[in-house]
N, C-alpha and C positions, 0 to 999 in steps of 0.2 A: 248730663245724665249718663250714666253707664252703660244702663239693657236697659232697651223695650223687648217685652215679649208679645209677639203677632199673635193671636189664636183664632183664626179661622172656623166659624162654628154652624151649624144646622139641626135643629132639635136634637139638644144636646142638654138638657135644665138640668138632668138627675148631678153631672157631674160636674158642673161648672164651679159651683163651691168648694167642692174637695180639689178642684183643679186648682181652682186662685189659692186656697189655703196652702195650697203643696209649693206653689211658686213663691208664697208671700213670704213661708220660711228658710226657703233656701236662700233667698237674696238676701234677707233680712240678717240672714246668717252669717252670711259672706261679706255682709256690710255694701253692698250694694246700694246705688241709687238706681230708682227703675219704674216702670210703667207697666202694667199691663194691659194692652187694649184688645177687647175681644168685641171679635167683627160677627155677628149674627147676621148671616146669610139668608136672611126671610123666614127665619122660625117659624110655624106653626102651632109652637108649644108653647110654654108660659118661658122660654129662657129669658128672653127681653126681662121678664118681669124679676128673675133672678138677677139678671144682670143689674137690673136700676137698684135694688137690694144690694148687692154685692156693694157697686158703686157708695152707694149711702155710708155703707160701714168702712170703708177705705178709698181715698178720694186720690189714690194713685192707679187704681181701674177706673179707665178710658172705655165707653160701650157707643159702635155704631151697630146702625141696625138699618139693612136695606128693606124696600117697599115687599122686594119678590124674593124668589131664592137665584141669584146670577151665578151661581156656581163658586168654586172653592180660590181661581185666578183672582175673579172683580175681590173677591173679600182681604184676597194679599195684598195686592193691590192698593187698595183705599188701605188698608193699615201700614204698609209699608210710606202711604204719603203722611197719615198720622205719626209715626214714629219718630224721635227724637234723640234716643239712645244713642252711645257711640259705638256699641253691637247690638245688632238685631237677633232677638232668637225666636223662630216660629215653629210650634208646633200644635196638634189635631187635640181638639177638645174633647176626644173620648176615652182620656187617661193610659193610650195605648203607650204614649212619648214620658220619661220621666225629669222631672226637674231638676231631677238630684244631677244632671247632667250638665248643665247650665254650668256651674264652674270651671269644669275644664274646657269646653269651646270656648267660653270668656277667655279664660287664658290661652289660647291658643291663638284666638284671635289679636288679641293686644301684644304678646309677645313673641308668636313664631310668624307674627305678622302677615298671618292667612287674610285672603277677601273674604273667602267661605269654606265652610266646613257644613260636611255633608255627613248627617248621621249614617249610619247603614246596620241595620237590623238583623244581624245575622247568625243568632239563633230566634224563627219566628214563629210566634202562633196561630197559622194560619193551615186549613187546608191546603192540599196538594192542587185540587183545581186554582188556586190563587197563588199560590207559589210559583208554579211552572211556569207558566205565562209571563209573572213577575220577571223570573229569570232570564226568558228569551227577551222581553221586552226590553231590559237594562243592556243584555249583551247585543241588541242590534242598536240602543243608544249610546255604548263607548265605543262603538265601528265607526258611526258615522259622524259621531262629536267630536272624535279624537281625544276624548278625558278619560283615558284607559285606566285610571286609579281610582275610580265610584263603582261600586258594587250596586248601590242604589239610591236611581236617579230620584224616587217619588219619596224616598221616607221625609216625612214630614218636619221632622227635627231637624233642625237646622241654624248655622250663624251664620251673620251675616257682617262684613266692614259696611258702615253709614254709608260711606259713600257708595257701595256695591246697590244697593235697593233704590235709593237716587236716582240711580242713572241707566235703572233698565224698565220696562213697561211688563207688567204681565198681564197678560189676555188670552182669552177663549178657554183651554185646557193648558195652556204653556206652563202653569204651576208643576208638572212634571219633568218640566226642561230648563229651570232657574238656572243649575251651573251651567247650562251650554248658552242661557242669556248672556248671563255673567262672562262667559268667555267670549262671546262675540263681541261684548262689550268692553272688552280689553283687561279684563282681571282674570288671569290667569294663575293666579295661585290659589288652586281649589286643591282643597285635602278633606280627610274620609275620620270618622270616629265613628268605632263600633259601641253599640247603642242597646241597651235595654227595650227590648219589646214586651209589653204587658199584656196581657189576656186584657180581652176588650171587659168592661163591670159594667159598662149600663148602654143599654140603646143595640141597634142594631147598625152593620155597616153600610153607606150610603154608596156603596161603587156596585157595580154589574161587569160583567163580561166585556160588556160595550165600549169599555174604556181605556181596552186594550186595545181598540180597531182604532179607537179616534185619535188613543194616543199616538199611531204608526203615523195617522196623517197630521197631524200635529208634526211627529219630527220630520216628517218632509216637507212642511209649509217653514217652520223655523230654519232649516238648513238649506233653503232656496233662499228667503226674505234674507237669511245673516250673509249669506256669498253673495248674493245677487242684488239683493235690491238696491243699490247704487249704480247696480250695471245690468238693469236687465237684457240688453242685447247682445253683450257676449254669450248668453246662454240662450237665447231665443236664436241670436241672430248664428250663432256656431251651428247648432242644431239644424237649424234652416238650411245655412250653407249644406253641409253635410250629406243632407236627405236630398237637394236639388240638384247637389252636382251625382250622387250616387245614380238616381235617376236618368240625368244628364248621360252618362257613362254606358249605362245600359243600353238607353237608345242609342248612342252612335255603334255600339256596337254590335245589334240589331240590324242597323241599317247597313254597317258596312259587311257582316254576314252576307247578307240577301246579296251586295253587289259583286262579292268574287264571287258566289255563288253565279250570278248572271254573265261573268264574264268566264266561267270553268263553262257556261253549258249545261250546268249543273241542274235538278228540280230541284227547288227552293220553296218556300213557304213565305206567303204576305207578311211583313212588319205587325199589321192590325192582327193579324191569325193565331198568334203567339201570345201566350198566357205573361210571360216575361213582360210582354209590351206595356201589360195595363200595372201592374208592377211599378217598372220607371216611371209612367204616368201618374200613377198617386203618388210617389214619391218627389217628383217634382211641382205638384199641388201643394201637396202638404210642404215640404222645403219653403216654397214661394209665402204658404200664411203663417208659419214658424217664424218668415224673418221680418213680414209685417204686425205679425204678435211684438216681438221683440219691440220695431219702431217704435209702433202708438205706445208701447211700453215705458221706452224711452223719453216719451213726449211725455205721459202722465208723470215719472219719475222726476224729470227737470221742472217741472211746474210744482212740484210738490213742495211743503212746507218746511219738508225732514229732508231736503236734498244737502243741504249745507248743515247738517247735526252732527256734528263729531264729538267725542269722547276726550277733551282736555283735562289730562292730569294737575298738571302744575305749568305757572307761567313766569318766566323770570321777572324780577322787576325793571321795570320803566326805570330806562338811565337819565339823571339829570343832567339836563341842558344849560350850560353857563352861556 
């Protein structure tokens, strides 16, 4: 099969028919073989009920449908496991993403031999309260990704190599960190196509402000797990060091203050009497459970199931034995 197309959806009925019709003739166009599987994220509305409709008259839409609404990750997620295709392209059920688009990531993916390709939206219809944020939010995510060539990380359009969706997990909010997955995960040819953005035509948008705060801790939970979690006590255990000896350092030189002071003759002041003192003190506290964080760290991480999960490309073949 060619393309699966992911559509991640949430009370979304008005436009799901004009969505699969717009997909069904661009492929159909292009001679595509294909799927489209649209994940309903615990609708409240009748879309299920569009969707089993949909599904009836064309038996190449694929419809899951979760109990609750788990968010926009769990619904990539389960479709990215549903998927089949040999490019994946995923984009937002509210006719914002255009299909007409789909041919060229296709080829780019097949032929300039991208893992992923990242739309980027870049003339958009959106207010300035959602833009600006947008914009800081992407540029403190290629600081600390290092994918200095995405403009933007969240737009929903997107391709994908089969094997790139395979081999990465997406949870919690992580759906706006896919190419920094994808790159921890060892594909590193990510590239950018600028993207038609459409005036939203039905429904209203399902984000808030909120999702800027979560999404910062999001890239700092992703960019600890992808460095560290194989090692958590080089970052525990550095840390720790660091703050115990900083501490360390202070006291002795506290202490050895007070002693030429005692031996010039000198008025001096108590170790304890000194603001500095209590200072090194938490710092050699906090140092000491920084580096037994790290341990127990250490011990859950070697006990863990994923300790030994590596990312193999390709494997030569087994040489015969005469």
């Amino acid at each position: 099969m060619d393309i699966s197309v992911v559509v991640p959806l949430y009370n979304e009925y008005e436009s799901l028919p004009e969505l699969v019709d717009w997909n069904k003739r661009v492929l159909e166009a292009n001679g595509f073989s294909y799927e489209i599987i649209l994940v309903d994220d615990g609708s409240n509305d009748s879309s299920w009920e569009v969707i089993e409709q949909l599904q009836q008259e064309n038996d190449r839409i694929r419809g899951i449908k979760f109990r609750r609404n788990y968010g926009k990750s769990a619904a990539l997620n389960v479709g990215f496991e549903a998927a089949q295709g040999d490019v994946v392209i995923t984009m937002d059920a509210d006719l914002q993403d255009s299909p007409d688009e789909i041919p060229e990531l296709y080829r780019r993916i097949k032929e300039e031999k991208y893992d992923l390709i990242s739309g980027w939206k870049k003339k958009r219809h959106d207010p300035l309260s959602k833009t600006i944020p947008t914009k800081l939010f992407n540029s403190a995510t290629r600081k600390m990704s290092g994918i200095d060539n995405l403009h933007d990380f969240n737009c929903g359009l997107k391709a994908y190599r089969k094997d790139v969706i395979k081999s990465i997990e997406v949870y919690g909010e992580m759906h706006r960190y896919i190419p920094v997955l994808a790159k921890w995960a060892g594909f590193r040819k990510i590239g950018e196509q600028v993207v038609e953005h459409r005036p939203r035509k039905y429904g209203t948008t399902k984000f808030g402000l909120s999702r800027f705060v979560n999404g910062f801790l999001d890239l700092l939970s992703i960019f600890f797990v992808g460095k560290f979690g194989k090692r958590p006590m080089h970052f525990f255990g550095t840390m720790g060091v660091l703050s115990f000896f900083a501490g360390l350092i202070i006291t002795i030189w506290l202490i050895a203050d007070k002693l030429i002071q005692i031996a010039q003759h000198q008025k001096y002041r108590n170790v304890t009497d000194q603001p500095l003192f209590y200072i090194a003190l938490v710092a050699i506290v906090v140092g000491f459970q920084l580096f037994l964080t790290g341990f127990v760290a250490e011990l859950v991480s070697r006990n863990s199931a994923e300790r030994n999960n590596y990312q193999i490309e390709k494997i030569t073949p087994q040489p015969l034995h005469v």
